[in-house]
N, C-alpha and C positions, 0 to 999 in steps of 0.2 A: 719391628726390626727390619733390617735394611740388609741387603747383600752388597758391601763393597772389596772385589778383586776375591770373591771368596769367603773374606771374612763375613762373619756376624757382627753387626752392628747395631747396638743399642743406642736410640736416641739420649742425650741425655736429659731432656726432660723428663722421661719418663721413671726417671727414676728418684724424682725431686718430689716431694711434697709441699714444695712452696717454690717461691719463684724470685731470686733477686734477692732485693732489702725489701719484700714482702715477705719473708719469713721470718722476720724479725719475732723479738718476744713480743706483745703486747704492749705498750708503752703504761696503759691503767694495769698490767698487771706486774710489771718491773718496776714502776717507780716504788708500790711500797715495799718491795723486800728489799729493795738496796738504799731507801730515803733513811734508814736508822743505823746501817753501816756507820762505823767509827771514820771519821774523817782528818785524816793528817793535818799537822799545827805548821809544817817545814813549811817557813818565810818564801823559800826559792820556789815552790810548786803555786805560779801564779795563774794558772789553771788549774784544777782537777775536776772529780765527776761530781761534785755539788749542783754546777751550776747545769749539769746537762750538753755542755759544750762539745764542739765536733772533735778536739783531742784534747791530749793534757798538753801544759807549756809548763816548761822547766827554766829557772834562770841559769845559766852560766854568769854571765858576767853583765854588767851594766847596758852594755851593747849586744847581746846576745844571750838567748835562749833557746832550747831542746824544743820542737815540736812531735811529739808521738801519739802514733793510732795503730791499731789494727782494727781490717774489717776485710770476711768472707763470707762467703752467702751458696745458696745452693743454686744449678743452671737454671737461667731464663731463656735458653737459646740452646738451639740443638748441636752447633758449629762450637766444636772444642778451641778454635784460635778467637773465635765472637766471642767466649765466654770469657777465656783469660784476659782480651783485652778489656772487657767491658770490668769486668772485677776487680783490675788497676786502678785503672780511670776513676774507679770508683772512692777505692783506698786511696790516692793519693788527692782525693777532693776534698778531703777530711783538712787536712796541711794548710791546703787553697783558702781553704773558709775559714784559717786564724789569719789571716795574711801571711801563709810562710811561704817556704822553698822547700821542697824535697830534696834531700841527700840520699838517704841509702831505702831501699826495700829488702826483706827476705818473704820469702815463699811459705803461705799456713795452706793444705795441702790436706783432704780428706778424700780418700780414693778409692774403687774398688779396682785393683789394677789387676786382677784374674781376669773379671767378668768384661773388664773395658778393653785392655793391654795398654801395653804402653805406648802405642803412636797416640792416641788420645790424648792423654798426658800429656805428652810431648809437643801436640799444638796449642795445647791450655797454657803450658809454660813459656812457650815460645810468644803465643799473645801476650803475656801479662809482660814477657820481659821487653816486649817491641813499643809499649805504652811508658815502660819505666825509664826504658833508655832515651823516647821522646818529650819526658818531663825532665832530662839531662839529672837524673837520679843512678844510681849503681846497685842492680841488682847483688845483694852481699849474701846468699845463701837461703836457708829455710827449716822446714820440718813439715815431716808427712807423717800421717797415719794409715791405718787400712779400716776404709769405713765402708758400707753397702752405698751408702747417699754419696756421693761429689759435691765435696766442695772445695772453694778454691778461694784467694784471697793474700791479700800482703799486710805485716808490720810496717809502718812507716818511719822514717825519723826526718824529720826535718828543722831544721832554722829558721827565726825571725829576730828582728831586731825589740825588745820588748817594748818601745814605745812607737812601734810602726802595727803591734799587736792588735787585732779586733776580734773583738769575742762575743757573744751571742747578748750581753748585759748592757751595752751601753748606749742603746736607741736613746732620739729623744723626739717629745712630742714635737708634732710636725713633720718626723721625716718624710720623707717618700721612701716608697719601697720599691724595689727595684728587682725582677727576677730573671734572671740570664738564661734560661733554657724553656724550652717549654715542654707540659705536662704530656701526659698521656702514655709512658713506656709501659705504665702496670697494668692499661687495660688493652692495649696492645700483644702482650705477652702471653696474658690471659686467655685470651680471644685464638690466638694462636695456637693453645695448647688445646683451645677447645675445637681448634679446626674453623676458625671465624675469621680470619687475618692470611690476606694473602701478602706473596715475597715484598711487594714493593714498600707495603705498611713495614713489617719487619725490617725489612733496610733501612726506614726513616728511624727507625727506635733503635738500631745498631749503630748508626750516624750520630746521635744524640747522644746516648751511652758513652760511647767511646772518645766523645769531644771531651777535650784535655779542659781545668775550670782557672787554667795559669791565668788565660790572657784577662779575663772577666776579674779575677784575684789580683792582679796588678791595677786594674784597670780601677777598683774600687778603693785599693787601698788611695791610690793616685788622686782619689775624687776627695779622700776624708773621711771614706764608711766611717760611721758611730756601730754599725753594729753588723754582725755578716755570720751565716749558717749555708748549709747546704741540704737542698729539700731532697732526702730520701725514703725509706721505709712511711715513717709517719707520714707523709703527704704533706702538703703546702700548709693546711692549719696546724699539723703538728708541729712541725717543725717552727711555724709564727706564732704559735702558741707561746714554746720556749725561750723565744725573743723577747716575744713582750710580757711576759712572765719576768725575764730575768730581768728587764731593763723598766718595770712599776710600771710598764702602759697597758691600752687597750690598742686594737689595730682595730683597722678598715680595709675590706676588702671589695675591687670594685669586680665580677663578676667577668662579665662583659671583656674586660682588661686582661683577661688572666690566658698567656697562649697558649695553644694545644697543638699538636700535631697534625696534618691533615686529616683526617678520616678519625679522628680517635670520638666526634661528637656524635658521628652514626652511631660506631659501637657504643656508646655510654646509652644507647636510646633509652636502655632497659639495666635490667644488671645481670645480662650474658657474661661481660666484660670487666665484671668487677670482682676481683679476688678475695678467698679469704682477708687476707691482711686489707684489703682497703677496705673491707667493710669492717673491720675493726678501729680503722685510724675512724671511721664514722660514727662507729659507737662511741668510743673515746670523746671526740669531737662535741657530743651534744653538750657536755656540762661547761662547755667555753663559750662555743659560738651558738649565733643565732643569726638563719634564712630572711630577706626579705622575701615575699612572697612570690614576686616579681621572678627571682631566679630561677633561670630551669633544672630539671630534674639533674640533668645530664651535667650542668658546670657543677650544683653539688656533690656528685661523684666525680666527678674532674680533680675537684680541691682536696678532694682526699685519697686519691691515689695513690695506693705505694708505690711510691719512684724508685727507681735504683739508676746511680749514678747522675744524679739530676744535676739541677743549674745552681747558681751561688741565691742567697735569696736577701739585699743588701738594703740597711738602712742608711739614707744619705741623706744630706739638707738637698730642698727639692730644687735648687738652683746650680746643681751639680751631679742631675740627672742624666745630662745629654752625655756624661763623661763615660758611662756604663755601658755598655753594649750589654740589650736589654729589654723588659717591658716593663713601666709602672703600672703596680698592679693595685697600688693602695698606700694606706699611711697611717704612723703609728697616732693615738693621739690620748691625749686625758682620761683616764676611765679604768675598770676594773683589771688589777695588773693578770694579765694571761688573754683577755678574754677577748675576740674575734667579731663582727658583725659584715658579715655579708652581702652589697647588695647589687 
């Protein structure tokens, strides 16, 4: 605890038992409770949760369809305005990665507002609304609970045109892949909480969090994406996993290729740095991918990082690469649908 003007102040990490989209469920332990769920027949729902996708897509009309998400998570950052912006940014990356546009957000909102009060609050919301109003979206209201944990988080609703639409199924062998952000916030976070991570590391992964994924989502739609996600909780194999799952390929990834934040390769030396949730997106990870030997310790805990709020992660034909602001990191190609080789 901290003394500010008086008060007591509670970090709010410390009251988190996870961190970001690393406190995600387990993905090997969610997929089977919800894989046998009944699944809606309605024509118009040209997305839903079958295919794993970063939101659902509703048709209105020929020309237009509904983009909706929600996603909150609990603090990776001690800064009440760092957290709300960063948990925008986050939800409304969700939109990004069908090719849409944000309209409106409201506020999901779990609090202990005795033990915190309300100025805390109050810069969590004032972050999220400063991210929402710079994706030219309208914060439209919310709902709060009273929970001991914080967390924090937006519904989204958005538009796209349904045939400007990219969705996580339609790679095709050959693309390139293309990743707009680079790795490293979950062991960053990590490391921080364990006292490992000085301010200037944290600034770089608050920089990165909080960068908007419009320009890179226009940027990919503009290229032709065949197929586009956004790499969070699961990490970069998880989330390429679901790609090339949905879309009958195998991927490649080149190792070497894949970017990471300044310093985040120290930390990975070991796995000081590595969180519950990314060492689960690793366990997960074994029955798809396979190490050449060649790779270091440190890019295989790289590539399974829980992200939160990460970059777009885009399949394009490779001669409409240069269009992306980005790094290619690999490419889908022939082979067992889901499955990853590393080298």
């Amino acid at each position: 605890m901290r003394q500010d003007g008086g008060v007591t102040t509670v970090p709010l990490t410390s009251l988190s038992h996870g961190a970001g989209c690393g406190c995600k469920l387990p993905a090997a332990d969610l997929l089977p409770i919800v894989r046998d769920l009944p699944v809606g027949d309605d024509p118009r729902l040209l997305v839903g949760s079958a295919s794993g996708d970063d939101a659902a897509v509703f048709r209105l009309a020929d020309d237009l369809a509904l983009v909706q998400t929600i996603d909150f998570f609990t603090p990776l950052v001690d800064d009440p305005y760092d957290f709300g912006r960063i948990a925008a940014a986050n939800a409304l990356s969700d939109v990004y990665a069908m090719g849409g546009r944000p309209l409106t957000a409201m506020n999901v909102v779990a609090f202990p507002l005795e033990r915190l009060g309300g100025d805390v609050l109050r810069e969590i919301l004032r972050g999220g609304l400063e991210v929402v109003e710079a994706a030219g979206a309208a914060l439209a209201g919310g709902h709060s609970i009273d929970d001991p944990e914080p967390k924090y988080g937006l519904a989204v609703t958005g538009v796209v045109d349904p045939r400007a639409l990219v969705t996580n199924a339609g790679g095709r062998a050959g693309d390139a892949l293309v990743l707009t952000k680079p790795l490293g916030v979950g062991a960053i976070v990590t490391a921080r909480k364990r006292g490992a991570a000085d301010d200037a590391l944290v600034s770089d992964a608050v920089e990165a969090m909080t960068a908007l994924n419009d320009v890179a989502s226009a940027a990919a739609v503009a290229a032709g994406a065949h197929a586009m996600t956004d790499v969070t909780g699961f990490g970069l194999l998880g989330h390429l996993h679901n790609v090339a799952r949905e879309s009958g390929l195998a991927a490649e990834i080149v190792a070497a290729d894949v970017p990471a934040i300044d310093g985040v390769s120290e930390l990975l030396a070991d796995d000081a740095a590595v969180s519950g949730g990314s060492r689960r997106n690793a366990e997960y990870a074994v029955d798809f991918t396979t190490f050449d030997d060649a790779v270091p310790a440190w890019c295989r805990r790289l590539v399974a990082d829980a992200t939160t709020s990460g970059g777009l992660l885009v399949a394009v034909a490779p001669e409409r690469v240069a269009e992306i602001p980005g790094a290619v990191v690999g490419r889908l190609v022939e082979g067992a649908a889901g499955s990853i080789a590393v080298r």
